[in-house]
C-alpha positions in Angstrom: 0.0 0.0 0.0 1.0 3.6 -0.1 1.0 4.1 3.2 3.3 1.3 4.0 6.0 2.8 1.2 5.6 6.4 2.9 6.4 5.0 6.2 9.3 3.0 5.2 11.2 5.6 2.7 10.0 7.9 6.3 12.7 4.9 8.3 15.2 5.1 5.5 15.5 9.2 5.7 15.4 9.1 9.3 18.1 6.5 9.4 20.5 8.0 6.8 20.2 11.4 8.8 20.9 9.4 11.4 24.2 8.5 10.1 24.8 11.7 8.6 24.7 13.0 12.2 27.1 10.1 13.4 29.2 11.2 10.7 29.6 15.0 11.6 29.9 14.5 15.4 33.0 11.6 14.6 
């Protein structure tokens, strides 16, 4: 369903931010 791809690509940019953070702060 839709909302099932919108709330998974939601994970995946919260996650790469996530690392993007990790990144800056190491």
């Amino acid at each position: 369903s839709i909302a099932k791809i919108a709330s998974t690509t939601t994970q995946f940019q919260t996650c790469m931010m996530g690392q993007l953070e990790i990144k800056i702060l190491l």
